[in-house]
BALOBA-1460 file (C-alpha; in Angstrom, 3 decimals):
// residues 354
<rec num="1" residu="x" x="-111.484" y="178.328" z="-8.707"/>
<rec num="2" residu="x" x="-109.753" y="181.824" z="-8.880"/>
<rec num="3" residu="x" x="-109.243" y="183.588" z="-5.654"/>
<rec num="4" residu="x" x="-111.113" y="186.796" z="-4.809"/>
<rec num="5" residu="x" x="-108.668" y="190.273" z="-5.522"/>
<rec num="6" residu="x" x="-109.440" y="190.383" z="-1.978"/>
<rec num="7" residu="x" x="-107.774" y="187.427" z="-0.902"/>
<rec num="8" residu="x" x="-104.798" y="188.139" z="-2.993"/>
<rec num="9" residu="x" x="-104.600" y="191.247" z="-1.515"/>
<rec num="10" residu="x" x="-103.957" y="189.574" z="1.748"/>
<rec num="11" residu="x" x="-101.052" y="187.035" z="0.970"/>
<rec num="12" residu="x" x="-99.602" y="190.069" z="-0.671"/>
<rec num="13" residu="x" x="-99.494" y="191.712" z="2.465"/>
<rec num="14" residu="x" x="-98.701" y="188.570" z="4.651"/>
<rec num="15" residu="x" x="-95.879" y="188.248" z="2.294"/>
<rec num="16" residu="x" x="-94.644" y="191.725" z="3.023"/>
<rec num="17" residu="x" x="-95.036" y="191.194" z="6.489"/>
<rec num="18" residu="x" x="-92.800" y="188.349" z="6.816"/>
<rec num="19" residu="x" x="-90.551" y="189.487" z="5.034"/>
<rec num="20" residu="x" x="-90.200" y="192.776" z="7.317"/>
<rec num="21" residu="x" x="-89.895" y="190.142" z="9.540"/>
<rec num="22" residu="x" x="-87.561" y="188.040" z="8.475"/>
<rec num="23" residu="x" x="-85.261" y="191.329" z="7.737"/>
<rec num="24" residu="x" x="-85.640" y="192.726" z="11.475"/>
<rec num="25" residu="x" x="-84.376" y="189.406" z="12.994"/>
<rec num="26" residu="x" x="-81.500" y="189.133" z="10.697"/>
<rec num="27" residu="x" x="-80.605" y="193.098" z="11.487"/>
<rec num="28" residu="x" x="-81.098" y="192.062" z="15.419"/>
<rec num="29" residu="x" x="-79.072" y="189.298" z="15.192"/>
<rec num="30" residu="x" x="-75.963" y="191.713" z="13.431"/>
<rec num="31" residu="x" x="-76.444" y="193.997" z="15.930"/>
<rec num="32" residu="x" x="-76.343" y="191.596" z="19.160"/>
<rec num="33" residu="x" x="-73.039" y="190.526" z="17.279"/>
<rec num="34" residu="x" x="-71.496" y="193.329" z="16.769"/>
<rec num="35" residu="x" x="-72.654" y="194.939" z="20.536"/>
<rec num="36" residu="x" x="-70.092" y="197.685" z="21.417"/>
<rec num="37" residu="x" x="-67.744" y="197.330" z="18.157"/>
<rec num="38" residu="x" x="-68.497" y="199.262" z="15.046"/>
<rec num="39" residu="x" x="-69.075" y="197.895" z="11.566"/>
<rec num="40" residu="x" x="-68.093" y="200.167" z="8.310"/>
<rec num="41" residu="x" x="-71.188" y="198.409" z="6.650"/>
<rec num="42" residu="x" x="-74.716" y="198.239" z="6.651"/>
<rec num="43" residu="x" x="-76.375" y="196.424" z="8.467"/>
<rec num="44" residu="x" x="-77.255" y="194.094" z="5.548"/>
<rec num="45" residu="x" x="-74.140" y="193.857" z="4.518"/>
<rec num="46" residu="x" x="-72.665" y="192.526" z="7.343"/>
<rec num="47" residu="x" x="-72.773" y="189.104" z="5.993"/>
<rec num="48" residu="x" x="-69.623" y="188.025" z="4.336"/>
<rec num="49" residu="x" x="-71.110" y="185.771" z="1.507"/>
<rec num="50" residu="x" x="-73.136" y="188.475" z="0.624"/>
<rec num="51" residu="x" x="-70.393" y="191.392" z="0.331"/>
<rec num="52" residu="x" x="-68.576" y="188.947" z="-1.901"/>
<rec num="53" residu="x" x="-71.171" y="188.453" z="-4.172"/>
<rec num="54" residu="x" x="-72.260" y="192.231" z="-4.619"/>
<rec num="55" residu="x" x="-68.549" y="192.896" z="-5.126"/>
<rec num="56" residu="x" x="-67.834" y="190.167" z="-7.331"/>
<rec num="57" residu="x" x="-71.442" y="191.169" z="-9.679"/>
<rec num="58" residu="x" x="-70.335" y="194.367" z="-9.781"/>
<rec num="59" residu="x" x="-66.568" y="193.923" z="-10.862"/>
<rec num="60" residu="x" x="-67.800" y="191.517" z="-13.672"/>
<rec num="61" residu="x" x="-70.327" y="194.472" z="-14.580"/>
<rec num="62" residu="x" x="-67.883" y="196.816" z="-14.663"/>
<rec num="63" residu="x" x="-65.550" y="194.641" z="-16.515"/>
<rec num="64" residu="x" x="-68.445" y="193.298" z="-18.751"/>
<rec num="65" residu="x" x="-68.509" y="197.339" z="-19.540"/>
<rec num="66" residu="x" x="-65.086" y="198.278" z="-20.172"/>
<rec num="67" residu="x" x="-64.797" y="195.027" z="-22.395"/>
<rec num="68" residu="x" x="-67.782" y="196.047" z="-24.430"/>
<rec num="69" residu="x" x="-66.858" y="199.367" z="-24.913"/>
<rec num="70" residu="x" x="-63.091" y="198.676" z="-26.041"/>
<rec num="71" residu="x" x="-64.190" y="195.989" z="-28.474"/>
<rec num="72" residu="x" x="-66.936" y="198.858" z="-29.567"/>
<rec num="73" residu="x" x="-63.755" y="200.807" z="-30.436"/>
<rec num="74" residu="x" x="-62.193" y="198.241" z="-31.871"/>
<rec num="75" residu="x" x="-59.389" y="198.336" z="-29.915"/>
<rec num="76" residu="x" x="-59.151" y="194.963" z="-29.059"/>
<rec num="77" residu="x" x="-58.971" y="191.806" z="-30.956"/>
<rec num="78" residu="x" x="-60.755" y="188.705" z="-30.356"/>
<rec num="79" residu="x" x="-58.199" y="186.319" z="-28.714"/>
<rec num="80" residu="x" x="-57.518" y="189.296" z="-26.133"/>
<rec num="81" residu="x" x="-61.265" y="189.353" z="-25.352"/>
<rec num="82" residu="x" x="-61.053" y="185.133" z="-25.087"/>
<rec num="83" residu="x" x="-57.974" y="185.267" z="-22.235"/>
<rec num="84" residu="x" x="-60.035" y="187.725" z="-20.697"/>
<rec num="85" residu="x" x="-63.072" y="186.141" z="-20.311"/>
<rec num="86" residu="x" x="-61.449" y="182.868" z="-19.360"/>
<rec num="87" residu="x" x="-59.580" y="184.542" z="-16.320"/>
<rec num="88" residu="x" x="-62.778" y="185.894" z="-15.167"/>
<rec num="89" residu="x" x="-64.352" y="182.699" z="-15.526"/>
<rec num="90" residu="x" x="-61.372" y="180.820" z="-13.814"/>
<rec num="91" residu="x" x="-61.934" y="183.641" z="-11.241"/>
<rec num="92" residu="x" x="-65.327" y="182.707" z="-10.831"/>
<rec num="93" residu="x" x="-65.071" y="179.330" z="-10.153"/>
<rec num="94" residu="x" x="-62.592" y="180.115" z="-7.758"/>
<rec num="95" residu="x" x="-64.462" y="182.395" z="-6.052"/>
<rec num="96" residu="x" x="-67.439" y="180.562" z="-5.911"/>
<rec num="97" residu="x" x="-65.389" y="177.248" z="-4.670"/>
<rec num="98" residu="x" x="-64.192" y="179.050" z="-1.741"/>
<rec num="99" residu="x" x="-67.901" y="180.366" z="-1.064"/>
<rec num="100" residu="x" x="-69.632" y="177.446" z="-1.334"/>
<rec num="101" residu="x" x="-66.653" y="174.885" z="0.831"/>
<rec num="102" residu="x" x="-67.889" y="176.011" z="4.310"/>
<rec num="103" residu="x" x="-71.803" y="175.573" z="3.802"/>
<rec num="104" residu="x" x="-70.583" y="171.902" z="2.269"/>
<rec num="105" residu="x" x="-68.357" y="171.320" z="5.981"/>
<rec num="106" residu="x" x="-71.946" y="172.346" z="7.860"/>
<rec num="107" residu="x" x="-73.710" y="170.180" z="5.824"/>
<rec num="108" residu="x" x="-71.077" y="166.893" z="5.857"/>
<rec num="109" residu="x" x="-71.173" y="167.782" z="9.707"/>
<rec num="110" residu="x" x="-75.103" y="168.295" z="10.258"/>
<rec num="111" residu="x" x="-75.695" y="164.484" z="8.269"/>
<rec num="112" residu="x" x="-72.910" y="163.034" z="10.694"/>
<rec num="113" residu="x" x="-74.692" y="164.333" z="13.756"/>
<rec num="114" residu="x" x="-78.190" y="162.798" z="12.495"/>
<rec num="115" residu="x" x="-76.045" y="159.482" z="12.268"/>
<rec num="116" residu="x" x="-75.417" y="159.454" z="15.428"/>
<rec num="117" residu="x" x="-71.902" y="161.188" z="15.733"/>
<rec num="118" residu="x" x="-72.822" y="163.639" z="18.698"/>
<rec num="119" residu="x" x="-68.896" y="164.205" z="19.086"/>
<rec num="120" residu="x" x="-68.823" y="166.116" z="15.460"/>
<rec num="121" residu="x" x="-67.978" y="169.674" z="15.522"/>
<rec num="122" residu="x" x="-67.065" y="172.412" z="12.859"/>
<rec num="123" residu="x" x="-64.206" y="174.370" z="13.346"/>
<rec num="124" residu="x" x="-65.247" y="177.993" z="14.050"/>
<rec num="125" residu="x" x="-63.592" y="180.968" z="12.023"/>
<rec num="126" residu="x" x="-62.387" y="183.943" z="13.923"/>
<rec num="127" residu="x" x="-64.183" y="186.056" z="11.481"/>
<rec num="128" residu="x" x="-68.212" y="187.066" z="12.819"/>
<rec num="129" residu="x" x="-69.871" y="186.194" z="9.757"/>
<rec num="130" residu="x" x="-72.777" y="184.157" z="8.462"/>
<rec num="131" residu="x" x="-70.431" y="180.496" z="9.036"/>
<rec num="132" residu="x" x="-69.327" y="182.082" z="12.128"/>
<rec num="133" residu="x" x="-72.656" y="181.830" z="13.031"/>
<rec num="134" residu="x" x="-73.811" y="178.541" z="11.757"/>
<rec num="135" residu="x" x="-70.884" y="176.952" z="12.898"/>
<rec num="136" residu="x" x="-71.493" y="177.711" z="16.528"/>
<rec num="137" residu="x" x="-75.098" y="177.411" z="16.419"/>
<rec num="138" residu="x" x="-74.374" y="173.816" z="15.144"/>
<rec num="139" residu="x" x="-72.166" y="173.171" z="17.282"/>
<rec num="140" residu="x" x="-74.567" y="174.260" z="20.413"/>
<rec num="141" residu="x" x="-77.381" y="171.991" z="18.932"/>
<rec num="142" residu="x" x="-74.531" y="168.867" z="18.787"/>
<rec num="143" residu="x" x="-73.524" y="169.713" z="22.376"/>
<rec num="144" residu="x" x="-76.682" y="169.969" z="23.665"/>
<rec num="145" residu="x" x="-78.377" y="166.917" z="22.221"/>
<rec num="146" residu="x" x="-75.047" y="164.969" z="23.437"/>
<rec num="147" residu="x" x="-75.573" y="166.171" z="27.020"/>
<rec num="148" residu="x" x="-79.226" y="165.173" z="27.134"/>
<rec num="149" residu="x" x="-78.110" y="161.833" z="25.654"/>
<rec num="150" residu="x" x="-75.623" y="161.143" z="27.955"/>
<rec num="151" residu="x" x="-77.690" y="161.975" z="30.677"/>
<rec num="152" residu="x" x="-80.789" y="159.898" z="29.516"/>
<rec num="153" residu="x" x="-78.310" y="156.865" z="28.869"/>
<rec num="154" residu="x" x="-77.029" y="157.434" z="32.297"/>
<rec num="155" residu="x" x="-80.713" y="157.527" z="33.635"/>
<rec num="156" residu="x" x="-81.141" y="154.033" z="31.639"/>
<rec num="157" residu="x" x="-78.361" y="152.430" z="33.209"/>
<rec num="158" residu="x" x="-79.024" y="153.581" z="37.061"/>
<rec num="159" residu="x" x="-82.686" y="152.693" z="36.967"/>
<rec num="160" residu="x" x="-82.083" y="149.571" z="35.079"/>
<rec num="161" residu="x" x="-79.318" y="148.161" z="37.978"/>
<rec num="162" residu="x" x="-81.613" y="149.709" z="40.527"/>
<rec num="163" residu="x" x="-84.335" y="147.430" z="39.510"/>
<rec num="164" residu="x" x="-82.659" y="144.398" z="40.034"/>
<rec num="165" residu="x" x="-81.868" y="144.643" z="43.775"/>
<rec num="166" residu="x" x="-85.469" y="144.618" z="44.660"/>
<rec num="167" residu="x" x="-86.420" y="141.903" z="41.908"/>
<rec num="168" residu="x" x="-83.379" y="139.890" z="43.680"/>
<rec num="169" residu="x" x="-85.041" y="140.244" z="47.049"/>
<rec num="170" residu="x" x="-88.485" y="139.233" z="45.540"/>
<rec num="171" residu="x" x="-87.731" y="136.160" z="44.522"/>
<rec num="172" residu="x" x="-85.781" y="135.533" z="47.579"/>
<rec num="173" residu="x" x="-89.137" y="136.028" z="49.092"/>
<rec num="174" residu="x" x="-90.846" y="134.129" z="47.316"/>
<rec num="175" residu="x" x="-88.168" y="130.540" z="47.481"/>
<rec num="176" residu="x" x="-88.611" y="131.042" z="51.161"/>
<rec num="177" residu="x" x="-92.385" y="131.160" z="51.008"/>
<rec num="178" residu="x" x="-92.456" y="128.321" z="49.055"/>
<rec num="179" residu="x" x="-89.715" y="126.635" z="51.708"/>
<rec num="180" residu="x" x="-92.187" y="127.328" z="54.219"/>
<rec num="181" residu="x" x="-95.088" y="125.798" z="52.952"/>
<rec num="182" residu="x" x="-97.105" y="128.651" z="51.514"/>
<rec num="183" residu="x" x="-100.591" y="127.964" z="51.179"/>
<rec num="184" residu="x" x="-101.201" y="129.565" z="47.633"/>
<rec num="185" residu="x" x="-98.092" y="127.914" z="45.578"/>
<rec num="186" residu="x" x="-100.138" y="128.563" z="42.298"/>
<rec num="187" residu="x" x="-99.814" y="132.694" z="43.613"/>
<rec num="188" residu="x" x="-96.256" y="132.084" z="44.091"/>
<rec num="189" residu="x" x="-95.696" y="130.345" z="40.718"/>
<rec num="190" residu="x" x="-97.739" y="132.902" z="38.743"/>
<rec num="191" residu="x" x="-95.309" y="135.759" z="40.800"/>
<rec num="192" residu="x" x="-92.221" y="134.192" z="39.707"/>
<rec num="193" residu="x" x="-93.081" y="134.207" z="36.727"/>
<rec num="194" residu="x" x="-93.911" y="137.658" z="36.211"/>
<rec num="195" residu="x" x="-90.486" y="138.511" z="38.741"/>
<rec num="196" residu="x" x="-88.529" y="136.514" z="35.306"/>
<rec num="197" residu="x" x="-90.419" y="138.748" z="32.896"/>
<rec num="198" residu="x" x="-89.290" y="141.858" z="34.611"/>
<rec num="199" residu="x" x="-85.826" y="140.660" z="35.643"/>
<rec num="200" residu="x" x="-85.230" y="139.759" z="31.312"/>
<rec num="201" residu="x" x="-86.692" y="143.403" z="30.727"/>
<rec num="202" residu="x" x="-84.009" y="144.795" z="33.041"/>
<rec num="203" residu="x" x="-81.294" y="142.311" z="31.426"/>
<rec num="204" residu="x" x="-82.617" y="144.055" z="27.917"/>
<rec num="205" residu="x" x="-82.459" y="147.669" z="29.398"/>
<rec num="206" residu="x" x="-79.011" y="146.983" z="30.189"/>
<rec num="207" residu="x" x="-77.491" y="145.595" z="27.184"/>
<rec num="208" residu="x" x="-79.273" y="148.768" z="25.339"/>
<rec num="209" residu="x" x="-77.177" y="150.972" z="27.862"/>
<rec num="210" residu="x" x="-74.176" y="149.615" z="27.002"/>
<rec num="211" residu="x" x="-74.869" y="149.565" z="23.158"/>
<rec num="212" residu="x" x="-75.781" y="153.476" z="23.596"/>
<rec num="213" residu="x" x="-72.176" y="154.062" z="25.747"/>
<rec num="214" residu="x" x="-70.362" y="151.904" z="22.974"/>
<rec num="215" residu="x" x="-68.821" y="150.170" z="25.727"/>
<rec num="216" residu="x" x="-68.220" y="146.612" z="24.273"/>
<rec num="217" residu="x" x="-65.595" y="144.653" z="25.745"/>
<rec num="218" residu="x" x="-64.352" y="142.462" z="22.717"/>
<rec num="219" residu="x" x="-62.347" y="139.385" z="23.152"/>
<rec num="220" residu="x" x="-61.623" y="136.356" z="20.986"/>
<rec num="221" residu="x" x="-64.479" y="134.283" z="21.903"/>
<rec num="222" residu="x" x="-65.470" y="130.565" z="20.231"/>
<rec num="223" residu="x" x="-69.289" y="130.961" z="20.092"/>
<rec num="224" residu="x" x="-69.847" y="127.415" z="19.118"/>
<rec num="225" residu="x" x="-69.170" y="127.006" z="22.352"/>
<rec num="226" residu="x" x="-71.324" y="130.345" z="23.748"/>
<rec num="227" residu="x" x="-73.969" y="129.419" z="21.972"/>
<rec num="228" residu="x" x="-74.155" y="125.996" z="23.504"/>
<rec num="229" residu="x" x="-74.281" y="126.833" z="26.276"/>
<rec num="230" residu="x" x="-76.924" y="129.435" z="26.335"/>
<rec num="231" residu="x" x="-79.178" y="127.308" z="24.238"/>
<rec num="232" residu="x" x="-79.026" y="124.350" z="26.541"/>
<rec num="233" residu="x" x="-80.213" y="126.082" z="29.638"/>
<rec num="234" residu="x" x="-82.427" y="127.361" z="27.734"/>
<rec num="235" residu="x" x="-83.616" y="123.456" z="27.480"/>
<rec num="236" residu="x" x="-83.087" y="123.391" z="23.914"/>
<rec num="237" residu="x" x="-81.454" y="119.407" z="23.217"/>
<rec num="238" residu="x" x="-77.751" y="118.888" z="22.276"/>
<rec num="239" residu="x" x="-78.407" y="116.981" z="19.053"/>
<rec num="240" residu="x" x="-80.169" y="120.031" z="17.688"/>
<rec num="241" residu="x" x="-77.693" y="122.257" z="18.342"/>
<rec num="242" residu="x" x="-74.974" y="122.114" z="14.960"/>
<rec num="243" residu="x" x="-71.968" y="124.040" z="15.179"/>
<rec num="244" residu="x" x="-69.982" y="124.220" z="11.519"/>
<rec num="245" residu="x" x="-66.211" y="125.139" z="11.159"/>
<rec num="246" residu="x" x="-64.169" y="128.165" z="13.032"/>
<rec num="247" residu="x" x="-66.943" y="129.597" z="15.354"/>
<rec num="248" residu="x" x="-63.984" y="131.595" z="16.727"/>
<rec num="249" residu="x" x="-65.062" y="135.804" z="16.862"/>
<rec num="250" residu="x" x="-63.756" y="138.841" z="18.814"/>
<rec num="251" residu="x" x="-67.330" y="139.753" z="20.386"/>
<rec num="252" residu="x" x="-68.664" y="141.161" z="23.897"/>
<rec num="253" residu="x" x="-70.042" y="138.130" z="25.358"/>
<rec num="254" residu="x" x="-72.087" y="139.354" z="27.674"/>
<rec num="255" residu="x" x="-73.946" y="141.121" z="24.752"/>
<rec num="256" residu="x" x="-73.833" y="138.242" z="22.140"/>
<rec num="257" residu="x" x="-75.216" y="136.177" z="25.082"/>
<rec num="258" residu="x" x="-78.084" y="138.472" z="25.358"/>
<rec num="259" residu="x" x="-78.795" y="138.691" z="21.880"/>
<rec num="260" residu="x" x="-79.011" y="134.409" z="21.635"/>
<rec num="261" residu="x" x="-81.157" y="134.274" z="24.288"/>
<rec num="262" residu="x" x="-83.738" y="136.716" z="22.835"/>
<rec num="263" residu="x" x="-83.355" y="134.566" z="19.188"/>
<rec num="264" residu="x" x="-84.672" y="131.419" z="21.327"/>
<rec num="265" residu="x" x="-87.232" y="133.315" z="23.530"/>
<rec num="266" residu="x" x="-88.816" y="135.203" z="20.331"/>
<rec num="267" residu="x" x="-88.633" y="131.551" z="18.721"/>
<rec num="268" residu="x" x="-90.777" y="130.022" z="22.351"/>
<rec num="269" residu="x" x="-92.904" y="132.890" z="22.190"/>
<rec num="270" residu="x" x="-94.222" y="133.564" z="18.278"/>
<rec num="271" residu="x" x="-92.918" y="130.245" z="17.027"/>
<rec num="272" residu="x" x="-93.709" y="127.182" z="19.042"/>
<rec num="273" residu="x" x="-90.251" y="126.752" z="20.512"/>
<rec num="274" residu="x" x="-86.824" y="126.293" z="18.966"/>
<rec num="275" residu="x" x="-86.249" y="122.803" z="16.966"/>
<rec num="276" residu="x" x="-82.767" y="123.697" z="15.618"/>
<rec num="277" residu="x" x="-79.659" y="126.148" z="16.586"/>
<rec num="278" residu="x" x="-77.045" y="126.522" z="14.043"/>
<rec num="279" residu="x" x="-73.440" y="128.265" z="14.140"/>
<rec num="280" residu="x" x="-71.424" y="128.653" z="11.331"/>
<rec num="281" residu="x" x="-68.607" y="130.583" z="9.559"/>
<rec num="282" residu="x" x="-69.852" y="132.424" z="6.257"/>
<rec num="283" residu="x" x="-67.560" y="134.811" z="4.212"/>
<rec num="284" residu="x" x="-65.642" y="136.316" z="7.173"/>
<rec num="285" residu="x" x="-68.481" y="136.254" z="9.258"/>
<rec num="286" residu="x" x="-69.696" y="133.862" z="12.022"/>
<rec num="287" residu="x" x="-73.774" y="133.379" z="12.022"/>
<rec num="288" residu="x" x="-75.702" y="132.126" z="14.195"/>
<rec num="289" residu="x" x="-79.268" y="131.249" z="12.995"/>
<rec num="290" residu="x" x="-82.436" y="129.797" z="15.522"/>
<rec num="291" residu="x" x="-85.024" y="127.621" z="13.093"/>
<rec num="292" residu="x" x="-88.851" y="127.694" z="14.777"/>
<rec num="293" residu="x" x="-91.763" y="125.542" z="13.809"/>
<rec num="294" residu="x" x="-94.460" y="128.371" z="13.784"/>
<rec num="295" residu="x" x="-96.254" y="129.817" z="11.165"/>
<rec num="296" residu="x" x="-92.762" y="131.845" z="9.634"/>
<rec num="297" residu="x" x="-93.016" y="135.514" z="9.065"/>
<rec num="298" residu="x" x="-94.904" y="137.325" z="6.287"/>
<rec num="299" residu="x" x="-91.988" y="139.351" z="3.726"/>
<rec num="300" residu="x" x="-93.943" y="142.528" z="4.362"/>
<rec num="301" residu="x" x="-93.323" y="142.362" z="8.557"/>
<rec num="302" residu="x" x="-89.973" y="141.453" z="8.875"/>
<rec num="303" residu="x" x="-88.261" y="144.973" z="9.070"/>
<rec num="304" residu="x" x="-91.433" y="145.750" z="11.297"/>
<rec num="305" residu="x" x="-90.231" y="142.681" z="13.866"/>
<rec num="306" residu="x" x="-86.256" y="144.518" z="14.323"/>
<rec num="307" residu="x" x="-87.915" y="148.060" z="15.299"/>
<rec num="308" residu="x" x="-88.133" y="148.568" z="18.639"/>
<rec num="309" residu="x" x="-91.370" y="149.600" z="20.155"/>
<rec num="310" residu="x" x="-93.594" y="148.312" z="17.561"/>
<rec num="311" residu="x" x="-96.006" y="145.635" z="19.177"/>
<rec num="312" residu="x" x="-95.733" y="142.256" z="18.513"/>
<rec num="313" residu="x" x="-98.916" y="139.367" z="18.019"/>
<rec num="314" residu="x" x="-97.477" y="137.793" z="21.311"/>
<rec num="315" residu="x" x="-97.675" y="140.764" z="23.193"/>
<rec num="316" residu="x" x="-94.505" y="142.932" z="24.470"/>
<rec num="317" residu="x" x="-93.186" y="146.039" z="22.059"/>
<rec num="318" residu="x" x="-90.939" y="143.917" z="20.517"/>
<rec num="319" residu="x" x="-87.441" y="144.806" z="22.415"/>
<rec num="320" residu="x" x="-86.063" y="141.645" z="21.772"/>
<rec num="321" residu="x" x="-85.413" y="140.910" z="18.341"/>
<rec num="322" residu="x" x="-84.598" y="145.181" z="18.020"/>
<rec num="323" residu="x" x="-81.712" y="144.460" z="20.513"/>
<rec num="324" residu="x" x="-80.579" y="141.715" z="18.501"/>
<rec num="325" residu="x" x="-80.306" y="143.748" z="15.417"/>
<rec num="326" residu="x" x="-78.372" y="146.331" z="17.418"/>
<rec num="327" residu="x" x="-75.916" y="144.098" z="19.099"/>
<rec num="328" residu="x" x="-74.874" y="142.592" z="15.935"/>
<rec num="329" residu="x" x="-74.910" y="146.405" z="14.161"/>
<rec num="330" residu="x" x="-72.093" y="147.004" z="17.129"/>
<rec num="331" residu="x" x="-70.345" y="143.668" z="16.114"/>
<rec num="332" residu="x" x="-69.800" y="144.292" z="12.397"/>
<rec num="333" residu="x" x="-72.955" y="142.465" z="11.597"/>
<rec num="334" residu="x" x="-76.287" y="142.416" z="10.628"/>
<rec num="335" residu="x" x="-79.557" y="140.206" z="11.346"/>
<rec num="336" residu="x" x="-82.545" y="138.533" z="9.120"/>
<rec num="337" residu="x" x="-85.508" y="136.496" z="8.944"/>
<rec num="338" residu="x" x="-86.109" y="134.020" z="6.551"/>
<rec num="339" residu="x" x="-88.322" y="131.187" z="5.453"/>
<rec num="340" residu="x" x="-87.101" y="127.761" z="6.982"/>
<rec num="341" residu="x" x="-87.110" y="124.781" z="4.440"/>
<rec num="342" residu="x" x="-90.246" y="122.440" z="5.559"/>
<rec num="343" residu="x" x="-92.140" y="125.772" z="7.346"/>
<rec num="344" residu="x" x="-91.626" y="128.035" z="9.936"/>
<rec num="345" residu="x" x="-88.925" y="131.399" z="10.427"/>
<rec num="346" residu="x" x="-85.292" y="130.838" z="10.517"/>
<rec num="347" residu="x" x="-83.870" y="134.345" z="12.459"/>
<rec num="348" residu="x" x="-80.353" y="134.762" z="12.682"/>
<rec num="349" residu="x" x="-77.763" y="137.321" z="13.243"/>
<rec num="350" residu="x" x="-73.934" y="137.693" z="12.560"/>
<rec num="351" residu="x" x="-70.997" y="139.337" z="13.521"/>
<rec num="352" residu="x" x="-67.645" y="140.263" z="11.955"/>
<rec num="353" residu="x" x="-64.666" y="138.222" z="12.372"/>
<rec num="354" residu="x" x="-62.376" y="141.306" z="12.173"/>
């Protein structure tokens, strides 16, 4: 349905408007720059970019001119107009190369800091033009968004550490209430419990502190052996546990610990339990793989079950297997789910061996 000349009449003049707009912030910007020095040029040709393209159009114009009217003469030949034309053209390229280079640096340096590379900065010219000013605005933003992640990582890390004292103290409480013949042991069972619950949720807050600091502590580790361990107090038996070839991995162990432990607790909670822990050493990589006997995981939710946040069918927002991901991102590695031969989810994660 056509609009009413009315209504066209009206995004005309919204048009207008923001583009009166748009030109009054730019001129207020050059002037706040340029406060108490003078300029030779307008104010909309303060910009570099923009002087060199309404000097370069109008040298080729000229040129294009002078060229026509010579060969209009016939005063010059063709070849001469060819070498012409191909210096301008070289000249062009040239030109445009060196225009073009610094808005490629801001954008090589604005993808970094969306990948996470806060410390990225572009080098600031001297000169108070255009890059002058997206470099430093760029630069701001990184700095800024660094600080506040610092500080919220910082945040993390003291409220996480100051939550275990008193979880410490409350189950001390509650082993000497039981000592002392408390009357509601079912209470005191049921409070443990949750006091576990909270006390892994710290132990998860923690080991997502120090992935966000970077602050691994890699060592030549033999996680055949780490593994074992953490999988038998976890009550998992020793004949299921397999352990195939070098297991031997530089690898934070305090992390890699944490990330086991969440394999066999997501395989108790949303699989029935563990029935099989397998490490193994698979084209430069050691892998470490938990089989369940649950239901297995539909293709379509198995990115869904490594984002953090997103709630899972056994309750929880799904921390655990999100940290697992992450700590073997940090190691060089990656982590899956797949189908296990005879039913159920096999989820596994490895890290580098270099």
């Amino acid at each position: 349905m056509p609009r009413a000349p009315g209504d066209r009449h009206r995004e005309r003049h919204r048009r207008r408007h923001r583009r009166w707009q748009e030109m009054k912030a730019e001129r207020e910007m050059w002037r706040r720059m340029h406060r108490g020095r003078q300029h030779w040029a307008p104010w909309w040709l303060h910009a570099r970019m923009r002087r060199r393209i309404v000097a370069w159009f109008g040298v080729a114009l000229f040129a294009g001119l002078y060229l026509g009217f010579e060969i209009a003469r016939g005063e010059w030949r063709v070849w001469q107009v060819v070498v012409v034309a191909a210096v301008m053209w070289g000249a062009s390229g040239a030109i445009a190369w060196q225009m073009t280079r610094p808005l490629l640096l801001a954008v090589h340096a604005a993808r970094d800091i969306g990948d996470g590379k806060l410390g990225t900065r572009i080098p600031v010219s001297h000169d108070h033009d255009e890059m002058h000013i997206l470099a430093t605005a760029i630069n701001d933003m990184a700095a800024r968004i660094e600080a506040q992640m610092k500080e919220q990582r910082q945040l993390l890390a003291a409220v996480s550490h100051e939550l275990r004292t008193p979880l410490g103290h409350i189950r001390v409480l509650i082993d000497t209430a039981r000592d002392a013949g408390g009357r509601a042991p079912a209470a005191l069972d049921e409070m443990e419990r949750e006091v576990i619950v909270l006390d892994d949720l710290v132990g998860k807050l923690l080991a997502q502190s120090r992935l966000e600091f970077g602050t691994l502590d890699r060592r030549p580790i033999e996680l055949g052996t780490l593994v074992t361990d953490v999988a038998t107090c976890a009550g998992i038996a020793l004949d299921a546990i397999e352990a195939i070839g070098d297991t031997r991995a530089p690898i934070d162990p305090t992390l890699v610990r944490r990330a086991v432990a969440n394999l066999i607790d997501n395989a108790r909670v949303h699989g029935g339990g563990a029935v099989a822990v397998r490490i193994a050493r698979r084209d430069g990589q050691v892998v470490v793989e938990v089989d369940d006997a649950g239901p297995g995981v539909p293709a379509s939710r198995r990115a869904d079950a490594f984002r953090a946040f997103v709630p899972s069918a056994g309750g929880g927002l799904g921390l655990g297997l999100a940290l697992v991901s992450r700590i073997a991102v940090a190691h060089g590695g990656g982590a899956w789910i797949a189908d296990r031969p005879g039913g159920g989810a096999r989820v596994g994660f490895s890290v580098a061996v270099v």
